[in-house]
Structure formats: structure tokens, C-alpha cells
C-alpha positions in Angstrom: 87.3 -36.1 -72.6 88.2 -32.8 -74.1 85.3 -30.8 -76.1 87.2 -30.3 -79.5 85.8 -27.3 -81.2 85.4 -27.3 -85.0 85.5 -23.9 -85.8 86.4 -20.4 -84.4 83.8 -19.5 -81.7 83.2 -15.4 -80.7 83.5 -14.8 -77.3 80.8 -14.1 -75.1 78.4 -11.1 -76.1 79.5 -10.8 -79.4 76.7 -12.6 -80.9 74.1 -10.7 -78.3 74.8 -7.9 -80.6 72.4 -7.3 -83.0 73.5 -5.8 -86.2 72.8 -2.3 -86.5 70.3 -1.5 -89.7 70.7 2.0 -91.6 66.8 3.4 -92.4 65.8 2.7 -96.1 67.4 4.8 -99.0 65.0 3.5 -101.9 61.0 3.4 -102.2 59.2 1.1 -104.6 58.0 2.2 -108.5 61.3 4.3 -109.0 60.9 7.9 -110.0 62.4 10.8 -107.8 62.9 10.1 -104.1 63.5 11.8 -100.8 65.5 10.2 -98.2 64.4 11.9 -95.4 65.4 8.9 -93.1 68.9 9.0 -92.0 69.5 13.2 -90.6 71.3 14.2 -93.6 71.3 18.0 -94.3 69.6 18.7 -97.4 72.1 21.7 -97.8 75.0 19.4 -98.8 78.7 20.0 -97.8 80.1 23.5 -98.2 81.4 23.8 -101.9 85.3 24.7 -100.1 84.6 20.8 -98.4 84.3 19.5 -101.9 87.1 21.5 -103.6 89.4 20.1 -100.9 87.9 16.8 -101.4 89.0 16.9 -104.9 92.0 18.5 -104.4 93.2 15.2 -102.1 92.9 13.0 -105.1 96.0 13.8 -105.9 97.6 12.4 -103.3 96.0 8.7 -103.0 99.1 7.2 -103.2 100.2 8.4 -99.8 99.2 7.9 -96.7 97.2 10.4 -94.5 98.6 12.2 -91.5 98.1 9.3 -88.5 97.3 12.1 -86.0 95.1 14.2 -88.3 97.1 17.4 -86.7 95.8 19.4 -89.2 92.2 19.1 -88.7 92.6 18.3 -84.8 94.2 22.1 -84.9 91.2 23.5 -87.0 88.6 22.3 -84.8 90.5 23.4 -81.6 90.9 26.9 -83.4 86.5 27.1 -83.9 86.0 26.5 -80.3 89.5 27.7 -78.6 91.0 24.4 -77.5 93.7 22.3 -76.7 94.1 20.2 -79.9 96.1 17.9 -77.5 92.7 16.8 -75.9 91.0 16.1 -79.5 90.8 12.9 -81.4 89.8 11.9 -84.3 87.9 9.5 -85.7 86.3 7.2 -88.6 82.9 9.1 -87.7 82.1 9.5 -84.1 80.8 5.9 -84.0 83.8 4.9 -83.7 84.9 6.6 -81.0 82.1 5.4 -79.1 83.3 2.1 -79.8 86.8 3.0 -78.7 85.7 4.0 -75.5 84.0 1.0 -75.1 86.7 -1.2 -75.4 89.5 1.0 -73.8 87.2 1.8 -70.6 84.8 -1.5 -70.4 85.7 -5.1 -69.8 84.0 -8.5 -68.8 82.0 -8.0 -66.0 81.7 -4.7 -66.4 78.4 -2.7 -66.6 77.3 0.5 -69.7 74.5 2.6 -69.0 72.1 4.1 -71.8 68.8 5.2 -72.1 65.8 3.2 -73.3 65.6 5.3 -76.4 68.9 5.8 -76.9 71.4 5.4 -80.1 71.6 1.7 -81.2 75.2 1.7 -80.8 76.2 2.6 -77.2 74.6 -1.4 -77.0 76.6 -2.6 -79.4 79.8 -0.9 -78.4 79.1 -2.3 -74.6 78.3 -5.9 -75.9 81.4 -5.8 -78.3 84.1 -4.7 -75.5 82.5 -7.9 -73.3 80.2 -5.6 -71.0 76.8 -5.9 -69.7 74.3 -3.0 -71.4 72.0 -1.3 -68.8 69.2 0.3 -70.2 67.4 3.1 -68.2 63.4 4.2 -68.6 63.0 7.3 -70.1 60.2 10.4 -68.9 58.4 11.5 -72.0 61.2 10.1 -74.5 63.6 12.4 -72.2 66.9 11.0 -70.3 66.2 11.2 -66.5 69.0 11.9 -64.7 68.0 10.2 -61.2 66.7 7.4 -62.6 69.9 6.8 -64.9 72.0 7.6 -61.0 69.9 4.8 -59.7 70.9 2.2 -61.9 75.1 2.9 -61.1 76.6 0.4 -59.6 79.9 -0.9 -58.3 80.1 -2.4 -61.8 79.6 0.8 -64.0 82.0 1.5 -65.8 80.5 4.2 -68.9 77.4 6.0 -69.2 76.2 7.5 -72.9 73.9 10.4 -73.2 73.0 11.6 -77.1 72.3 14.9 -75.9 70.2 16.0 -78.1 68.9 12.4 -78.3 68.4 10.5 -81.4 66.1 9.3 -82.5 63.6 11.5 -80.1 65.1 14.8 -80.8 64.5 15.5 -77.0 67.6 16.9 -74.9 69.2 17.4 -71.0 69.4 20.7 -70.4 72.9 21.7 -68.9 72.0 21.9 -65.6 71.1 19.0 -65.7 73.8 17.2 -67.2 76.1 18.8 -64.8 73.4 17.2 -61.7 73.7 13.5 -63.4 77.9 14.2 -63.5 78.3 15.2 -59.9 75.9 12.2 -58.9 78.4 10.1 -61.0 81.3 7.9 -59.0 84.8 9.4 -60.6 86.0 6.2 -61.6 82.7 6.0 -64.0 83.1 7.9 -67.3 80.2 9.7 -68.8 80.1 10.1 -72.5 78.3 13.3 -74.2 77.5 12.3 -77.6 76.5 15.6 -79.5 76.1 14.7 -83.0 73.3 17.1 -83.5 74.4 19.9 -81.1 75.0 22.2 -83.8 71.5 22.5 -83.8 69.9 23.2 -81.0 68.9 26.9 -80.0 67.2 26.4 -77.0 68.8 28.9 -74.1 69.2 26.2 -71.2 71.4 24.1 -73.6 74.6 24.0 -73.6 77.4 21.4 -75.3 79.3 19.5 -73.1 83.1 21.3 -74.0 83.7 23.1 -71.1 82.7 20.0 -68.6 84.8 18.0 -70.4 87.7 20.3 -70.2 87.1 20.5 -66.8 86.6 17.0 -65.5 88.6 14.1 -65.6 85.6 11.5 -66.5 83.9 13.4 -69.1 84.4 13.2 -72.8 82.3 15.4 -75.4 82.1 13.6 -79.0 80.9 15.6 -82.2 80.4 14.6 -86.0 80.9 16.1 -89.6 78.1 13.6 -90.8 74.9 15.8 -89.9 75.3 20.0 -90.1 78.4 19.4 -92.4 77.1 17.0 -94.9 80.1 15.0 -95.0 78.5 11.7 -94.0 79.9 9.6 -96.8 83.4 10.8 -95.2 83.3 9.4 -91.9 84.7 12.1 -89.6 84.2 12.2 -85.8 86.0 13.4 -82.7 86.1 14.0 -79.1 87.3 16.2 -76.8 88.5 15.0 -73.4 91.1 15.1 -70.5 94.7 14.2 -71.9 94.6 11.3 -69.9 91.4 9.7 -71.9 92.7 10.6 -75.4 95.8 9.1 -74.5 94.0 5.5 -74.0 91.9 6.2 -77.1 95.1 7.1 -79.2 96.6 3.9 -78.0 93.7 1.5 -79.2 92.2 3.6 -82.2 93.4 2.8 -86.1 96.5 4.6 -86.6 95.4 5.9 -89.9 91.8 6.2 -88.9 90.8 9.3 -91.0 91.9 9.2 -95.1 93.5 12.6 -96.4 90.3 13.4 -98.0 88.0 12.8 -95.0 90.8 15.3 -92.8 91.3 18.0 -96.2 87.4 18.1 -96.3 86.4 18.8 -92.4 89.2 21.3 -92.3 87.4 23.4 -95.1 84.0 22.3 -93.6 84.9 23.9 -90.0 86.3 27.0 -91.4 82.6 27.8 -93.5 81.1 29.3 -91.2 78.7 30.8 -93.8 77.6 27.4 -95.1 77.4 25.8 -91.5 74.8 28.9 -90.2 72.9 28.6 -93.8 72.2 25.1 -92.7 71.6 25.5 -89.0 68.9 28.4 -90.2 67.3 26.1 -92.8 66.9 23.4 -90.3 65.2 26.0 -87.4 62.6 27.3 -90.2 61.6 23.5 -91.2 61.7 21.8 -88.1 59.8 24.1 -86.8 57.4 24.3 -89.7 56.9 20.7 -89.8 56.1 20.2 -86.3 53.4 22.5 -87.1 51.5 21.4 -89.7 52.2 17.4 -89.0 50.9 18.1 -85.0 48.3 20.2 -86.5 47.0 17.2 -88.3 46.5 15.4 -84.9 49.5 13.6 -85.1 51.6 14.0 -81.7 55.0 15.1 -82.6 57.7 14.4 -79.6 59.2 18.1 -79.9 62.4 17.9 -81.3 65.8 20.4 -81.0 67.7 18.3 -83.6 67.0 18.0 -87.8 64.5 15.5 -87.3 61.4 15.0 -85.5 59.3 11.6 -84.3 56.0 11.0 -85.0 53.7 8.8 -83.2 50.8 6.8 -84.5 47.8 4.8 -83.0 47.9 1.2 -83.1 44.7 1.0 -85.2 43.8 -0.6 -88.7 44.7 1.6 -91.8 46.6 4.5 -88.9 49.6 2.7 -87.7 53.6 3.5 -88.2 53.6 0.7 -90.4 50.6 2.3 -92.8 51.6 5.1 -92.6 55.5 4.0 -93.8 53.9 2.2 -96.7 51.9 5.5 -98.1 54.8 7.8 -97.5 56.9 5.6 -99.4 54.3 5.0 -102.1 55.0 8.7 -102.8 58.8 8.2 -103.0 59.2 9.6 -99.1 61.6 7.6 -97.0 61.1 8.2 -93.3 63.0 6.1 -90.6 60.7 3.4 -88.7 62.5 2.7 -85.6 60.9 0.0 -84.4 64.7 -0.9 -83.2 64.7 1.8 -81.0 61.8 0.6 -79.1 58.9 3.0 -80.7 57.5 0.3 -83.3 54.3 2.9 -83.3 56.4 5.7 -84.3 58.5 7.1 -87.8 61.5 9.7 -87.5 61.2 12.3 -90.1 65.0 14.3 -91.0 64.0 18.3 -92.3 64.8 17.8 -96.1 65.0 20.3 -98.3 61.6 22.7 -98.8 60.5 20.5 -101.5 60.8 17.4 -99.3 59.0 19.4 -96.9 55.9 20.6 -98.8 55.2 17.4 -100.1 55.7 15.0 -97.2 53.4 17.9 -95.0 50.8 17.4 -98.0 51.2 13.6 -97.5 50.2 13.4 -94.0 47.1 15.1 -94.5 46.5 13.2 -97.4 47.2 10.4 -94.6 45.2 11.7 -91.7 42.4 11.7 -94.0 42.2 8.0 -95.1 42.8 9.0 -98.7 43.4 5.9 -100.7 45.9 8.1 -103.4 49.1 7.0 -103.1 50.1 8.9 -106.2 54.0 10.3 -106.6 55.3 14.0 -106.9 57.8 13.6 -109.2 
């Protein structure tokens, strides 16, 4: 007898995926609020981003350049490229999606890091692949234990570098050890969304072994250090081979005019860009400081955000702690998710935001039973 479905039915995986949640935006009671959950800057977009963001209104009626040559050529002019190995995207999430589904298949296996982004799981699961998640050292990627887990059946291996939501990183030696340990046919994916950031000396961004190598692809964003989030704007940079498969599967009008006008004047600011990058090296430093000095431990962070663990004890935990912070109109990130349910990520916000979430903690660390706001 034939089993007669009665509706559509996804295919297998799809409904493994679970949804990916943004971190809060709101707290309770109203008044002023700082979202210091989701790595925004607190500098904003450079003022040229949002002249040329206004200036594309005028042209809404049109469609935007498919190819996005304009902005492919001013991001291959900041960091002397070929700007026939970049693509664009609708943020770099998508392009990890697209890699996903132009590299992965049934059967086939992705490789990520037990703390890793959300999404490198969903992007697996969505293009029909098996996700293989690999221990971390001290909420750090290890680099034999991720070569351990390769099998015939690899097929894609994602390392945030720096990670999120840790704010820990591989230094470049090291991520040059984990690609020569890698099978050819296995593509590694360097996701640098907060690589603007980091000044630590054994770092380095992944550009150079991905214009080198045949199975590595580099992938940036101009949703963290160029505060155009809202805008969606993401791209990698790879061998010509690689973008050719990803120009084949991606949107063909993946960016909108103002989203390609915007990055163009974003990349050219240098001024606003190292403004930002110095406010976050100040902060993140300072914050680290004074929350760690409170006997908090702090996972040390090279990104614009930093996690901060908490005991599992009445009145102490992430979950107290989240509920006191917000009382006060300060939204951190819990990331229970992520697999750190006794931790909360904290983005640098503005020195404000920074004062008075600092002054929280120890109000915090002492058991103090005032909750009351800073507006």
C-alpha cells in the first residue's frame, strides 16, 4: 500500500536545526537601555557610510549592481587584492551558508568547535550534512584535536578566529599547522568577523593563506568595526575556483545599492574604523579589569566583547546575575546556546555603558539587593 503524505515534508536535517536566537534588545520597566548583547560598536557607522546611505535612496527604483563590483574593488583596494577572488554577501552569514550548500552534501561531514558560532551547525544541517563538534582547551580551538576528528567524510571545517562568543583566538601559526594537517579535498573556512580587532602580535588574518591555497577561504563582515549591521554586508576572499561555485549558488542581487554605497564609504574611513578599533582596546581592556578584579573569571578576550563566568550557586549564577543587569536596563548576551549556560557575553559599549555595567557587577558581587536604574 502506498504511504500517501498529506503535506510537504523537509528533508532530512532540516528540522534538527534549531532556530538561531539573537540576544535580547529590551529590559523590563522601560527607561534608557544598553544593548550590550549582540557586538555592536557603540561608535556607529562612519558619518560618509550614512551620507551614502542616503544618497542611495534615490535610486530604489533600480536594481543594485548583481556583482557589487564597486565595493568588491574597494575592499580589494584596502588590502591589495584580486577583487576577482572576493564575494559578496547578505552579511557573512550567508556566505557561510553558501559554502555549506555548494561544498556539503548528504552524507557528508562539517567540523566546528564546541563553542563555536551557532551557525556553522545550522549551515551543515541545512545543506543535508552531519555537524561534528570538537572539545575545546580553555574555550580555545585545538588544532589536533579538531585533525583528529577528519574523516573520509569531511567535507568543511569553520574556525571564528577570533571566536565568538569566547573572544579567544588561533594564533597563525597555528592555523597554518591545522591547514597542512587538513586533506586538500577538505575546505577550511576562516571566519574573521572580529579581526579588525585583535592586536595581539602572533595573530594574523587569514588573506594571505587564502590567496595562497586552494581550500582556504577567509570571510569578513561590515556588521561589527563598521557599524553597519542593519545593512547586511559580508564577503570572502578565496581561490577563483571557490568564488566561482559560490557565485553560481548565491542571490544574484544579494547586496541592495544602499548596503554596497554604504560599505564602500565605510572601507575608505579609515579614521572612523581606527577611532573604533582604539575605543574597543581601551574598554575591553578596562572591563576585563575591574569585572576580574571583582572575582569574576573573565575568559580573556581579543574581540569587542568578553565572557564572564559565574558559579552555579543560589543568588550568584548567569541567570541572577542576567536578571540584575537587566533590572538596571543592561542587556548582556546569556549563551546558554553556545553551551556556557553559567556564563553572560558582555559587547564594549560606549564609556557610559561601561561605567555603569562595571558599577553593576560590584553592586552584584556584593549581594546588594538594589536593582535601581541609571537613567
Amino acid at each position: 500500500m502506498t504511504n500517501l503524505m498529506t503535506r510537504p515534508v523537509p528533508r532530512p536535517r532540516v528540522l534538527d536545526i534549531e532556530a538561531y536566537v539573537p540576544g535580547k534588545s529590551a529590559a523590563p520597566g522601560g527607561g534608557k537601555t544598553h544593548k550590550l548583547s549582540s557586538n555592536e560598536t557603540p561608535m556607529g557607522p562612519s558619518p560618509k557610510a550614512l551620507e551614502a546611505y542616503r544618497r542611495a535612496g534615490a535610486d530604489l527604483a533600480l536594481y543594485p549592481d548583481g556583482a557589487a563590483s564597486d565595493l568588491r574593488g574597494a575592499i580589494a583596494r584596502r588590502y591589495n587584492l584580486d577583487p576577482g577572488r572576493i564575494v559578496c554577501g547578505n552579511g557573512s552569514d550567508d556566505l557561510l551558508h553558501l559554502l555549506a550548500g555548494a561544498y556539503v552534501g548528504a552524507g557528508d561531514e562539517g567540523i566546528f568547535t564546541e563553542h563555536g558560532f551557532l551557525v556553522y551547525r545550522i549551515a551543515i544541517l541545512a545543506a543535508g550534512g552531519a555537524p561534528v563538534v570538537v572539545p575545546e582547551t580553555n574555550h580555545t580551538a585545538n588544532v589536533d584535536a579538531i585533525l583528529s576528528h577528519v574523516t573520509p567524510r569531511t567535507k568543511i571545517v569553520y574556525i571564528a578566529n577570533p571566536n565568538n562568543p569566547t573572544g579567544t583566538y588561533l594564533p597563525f601559526a597555528e592555523v597554518k599547522r591545522l591547514h597542512a594537517g587538513l586533506p586538500g579535498h577538505v575546505l577550511l573556512v576562516l571566519d574573521e568577523a572580529y579581526g579588525e580587532y585583535v592586536r595581539a602580535a602572533d595573530y594574523s588574518s587569514g588573506l594571505a593563506l587564502a590567496g595562497a591555497c586552494d581550500n582556504v577561504v577567509m570571510t569578513r563582515t561590515f556588521s561589527k568595526i563598521y557599524g553597519l549591521a542593519a545593512l547586511r554586508i559580508g564577503w570572502a576572499f578565496a581561490s577563483a575556483e571557490i568564488c566561482d561555485a559560490l557565485n553560481r549558488v548565491r542571490g544574484p542581487f544579494n547586496l541592495n545599492t544602499a548596503a554596497i554605497e554604504a560599505g564602500i564609504a565605510a572601507i575608505g574611513d579609515a579614521a572612523h574604523t581606527q577611532m573604533a578599533a582604539a575605543h574597543n582596546a581601551k574598554w575591553l581592556d578596562w572591563l576585563y579589569a575591574e569585572i576580574s578584579g571583582l572575582g569574576f573569571k573573565v575568559t580573556p578576550s581579543v574581540g569587542n566583547f568578553l565572557l564572564i563566568h559565574f558559579p552555579r550557586e543560589a543568588g550568584k549564577s548567569a541567570a541572577d546575575a542576567d536578571r540584575f543587569l537587566s533590572a538596571r536596563g543592561l542587556i548582556l548576551r546569556a549563551v546558554g546556546a553556545y553551551g556556557l549556560p553559567d556564563a553572560l557575553r558582555l559587547t564594549v559599549g560606549t564609556e557610559e555603558a561601561c561605567r555603569l555595567v562595571a558599577a553593576a557587577f560590584a553592586d552584584f558581587a556584593r549581594g546588594s539587593g538594589g536593582a535601581a536604574r541609571h537613567d
